[in-house]
C-alpha positions in Angstrom: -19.1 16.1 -44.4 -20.5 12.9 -45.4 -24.3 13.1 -44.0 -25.5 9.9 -44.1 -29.5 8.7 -43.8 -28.3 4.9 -43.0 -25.3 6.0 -39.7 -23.1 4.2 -41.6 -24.3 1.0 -40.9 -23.7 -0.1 -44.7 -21.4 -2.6 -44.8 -18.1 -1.1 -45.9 -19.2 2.7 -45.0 -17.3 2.6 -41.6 -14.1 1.3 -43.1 -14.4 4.0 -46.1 -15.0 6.9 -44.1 -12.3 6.2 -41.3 -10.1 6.2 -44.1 -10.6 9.4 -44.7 -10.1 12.9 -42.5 -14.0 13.5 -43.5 -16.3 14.7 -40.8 -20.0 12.3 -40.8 -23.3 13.1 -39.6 -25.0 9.8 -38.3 -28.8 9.9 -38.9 -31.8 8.1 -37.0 -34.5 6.6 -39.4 -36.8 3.8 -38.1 -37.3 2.0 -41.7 -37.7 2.2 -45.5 -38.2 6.0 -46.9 -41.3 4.7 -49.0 -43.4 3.4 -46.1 -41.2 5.0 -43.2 -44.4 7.1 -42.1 -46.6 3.9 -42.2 -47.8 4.3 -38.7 -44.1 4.4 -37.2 -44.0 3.3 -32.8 -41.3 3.3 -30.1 -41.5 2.6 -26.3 -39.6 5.9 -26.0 -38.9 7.4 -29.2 -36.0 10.0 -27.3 -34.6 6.8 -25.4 -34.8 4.8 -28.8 -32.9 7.2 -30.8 -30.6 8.0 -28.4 -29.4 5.0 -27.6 -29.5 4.0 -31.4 -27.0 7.1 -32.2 -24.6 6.3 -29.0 -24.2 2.8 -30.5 -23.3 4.1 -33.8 -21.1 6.4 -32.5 -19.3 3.9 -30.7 -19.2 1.7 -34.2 -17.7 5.2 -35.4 -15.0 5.5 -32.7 -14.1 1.3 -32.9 -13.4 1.8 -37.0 -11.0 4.5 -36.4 -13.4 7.6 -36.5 -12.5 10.6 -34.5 -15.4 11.7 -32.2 -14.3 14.9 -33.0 -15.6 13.9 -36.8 -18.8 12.8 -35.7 -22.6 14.8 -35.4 -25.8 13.6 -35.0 -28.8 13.7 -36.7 -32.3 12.4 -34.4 -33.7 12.0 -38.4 -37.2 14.1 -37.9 -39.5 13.3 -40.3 -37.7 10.2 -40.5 -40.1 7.1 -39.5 -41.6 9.3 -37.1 -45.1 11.1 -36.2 -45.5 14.5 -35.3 -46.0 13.3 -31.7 -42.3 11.7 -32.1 -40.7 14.8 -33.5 -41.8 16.7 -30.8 -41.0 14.5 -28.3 -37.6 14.6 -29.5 -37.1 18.5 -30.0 -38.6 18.9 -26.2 -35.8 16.5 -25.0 -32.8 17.1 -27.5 -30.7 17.9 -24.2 -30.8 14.0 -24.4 -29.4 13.6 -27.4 -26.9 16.7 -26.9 -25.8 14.9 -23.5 -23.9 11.9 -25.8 -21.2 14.8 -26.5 -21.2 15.4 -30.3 -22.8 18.2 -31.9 -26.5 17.9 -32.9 -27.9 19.0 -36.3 -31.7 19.5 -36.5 -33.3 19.5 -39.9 -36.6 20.9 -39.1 -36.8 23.5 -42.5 -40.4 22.3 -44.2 -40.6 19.8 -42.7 -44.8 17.6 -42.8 -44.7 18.6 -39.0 -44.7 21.7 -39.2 -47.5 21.6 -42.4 -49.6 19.1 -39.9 -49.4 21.6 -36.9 -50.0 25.0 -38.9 -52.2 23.7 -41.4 -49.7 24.9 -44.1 -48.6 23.6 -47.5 -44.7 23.1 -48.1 -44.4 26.9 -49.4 -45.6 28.9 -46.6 -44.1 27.1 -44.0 -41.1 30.1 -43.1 -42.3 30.7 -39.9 -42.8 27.5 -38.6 -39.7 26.5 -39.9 -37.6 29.7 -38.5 -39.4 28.9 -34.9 -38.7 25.3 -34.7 -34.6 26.3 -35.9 -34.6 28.7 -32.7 -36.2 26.1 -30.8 -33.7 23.5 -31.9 -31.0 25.9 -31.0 -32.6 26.7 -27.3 -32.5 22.9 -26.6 -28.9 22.5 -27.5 -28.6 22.0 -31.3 -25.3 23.4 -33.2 -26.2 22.5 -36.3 -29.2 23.3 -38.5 -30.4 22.6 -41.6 -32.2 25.1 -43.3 -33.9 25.9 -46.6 -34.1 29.4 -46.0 -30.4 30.6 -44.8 -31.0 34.9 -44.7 -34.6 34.2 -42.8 -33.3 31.8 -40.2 -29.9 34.2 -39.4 -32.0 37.0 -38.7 -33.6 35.0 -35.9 -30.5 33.8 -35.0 -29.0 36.9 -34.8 -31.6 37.9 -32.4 -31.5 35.4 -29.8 -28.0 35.7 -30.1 -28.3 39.3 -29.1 -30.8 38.5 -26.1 -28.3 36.2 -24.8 -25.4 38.8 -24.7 -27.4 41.1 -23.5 
C-alpha cells in the first residue's frame, strides 16, 4: 500500500500508481508539516475533509484507480487542533459514508498528550481508547504503535459484539 500524506495530488502520482495493482491510502493535511499546527481553521473541519477526500477519490477512480484500491485517511494531527480531531473522530460515520475503508492513526498522537496531560511515552491508554473509539465510529483500519496492546482491546469489543 502506497500511504500517501499529499492524496496523490503530486503531479505524476495518479498516473504512477494507476499503473500499478497497488492499493493507496489518500490523506487529509491542511498545509506544510513545519507550520501545519500554526493555528490551523475550517468552517466545518468534518465537511472540509470530507469533501476534500471524495474529490480525491474521484481523481483516483478518473486515472484508472480501482475504488476497491482506495482508503482514506482524515490526517489527525495533520493541520489540525485538538478541537478538529475530535470533531472528526465524533463524526467519522461521515467520512465512512463515501464507501472506502477508513484508517485512523490516532497511536501517540499530541491530542491525546494535550487531553491527558501525558508525554509521548505514556500515552498507551489514550491511544488503545481512541483505536476502539475509531473502530466504534466505523474505522477498518488503524494505525498503531503498540500492536499486542491495541488487539487485546480489540479482541474484547469484538467479543461484546458477538455476545
Amino acid at each position: 500500500m502506497i500511504n500517501d500524506i499529499d492524496a496523490l495530488a503530486t503531479p505524476g502520482a495518479l498516473d504512477a500508481v494507476a499503473d500499478t495493482d497497488c492499493a493507496v491510502c489518500l490523506m487529509h493535511k491542511k498545509g506544510d508539516p513545519a507550520t501545519m499546527q500554526s493555528a490551523p481553521s475550517y468552517g466545518d473541519v468534518v465537511l472540509e475533509v470530507r469533501d476534500f477526500l471524495s474529490a480525491r477519490i474521484s481523481a483516483c477512480q478518473i486515472a484508472g484507480i480501482e475504488r476497491d484500491r482506495i482508503t482514506i485517511d482524515p490526517g489527525f494531527g495533520f493541520g489540525k487542533t485538538v478541537a478538529h480531531n475530535l470533531g472528526l473522530l465524533k463524526r467519522l460515520a461521515d467520512l465512512v459514508a463515501l464507501g472506502v475503508p477508513v484508517v485512523a492513526g490516532w497511536s501517540r498522537k499530541s491530542t491525546l498528550g494535550a487531553i491527558t496531560g501525558r508525554p509521548v511515552g505514556e500515552r498507551l491508554a489514550a491511544s488503545v481508547a481512541a483505536a476502539l473509539l475509531a473502530v466504534q465510529h466505523g474505522a477498518t483500519i488503524l494505525r498503531v504503535h503498540d500492536v499486542r496492546e491495541t488487539r487485546d482491546a480489540l479482541a474484547v469489543l469484538q467479543a461484546l459484539e458477538k455476545a
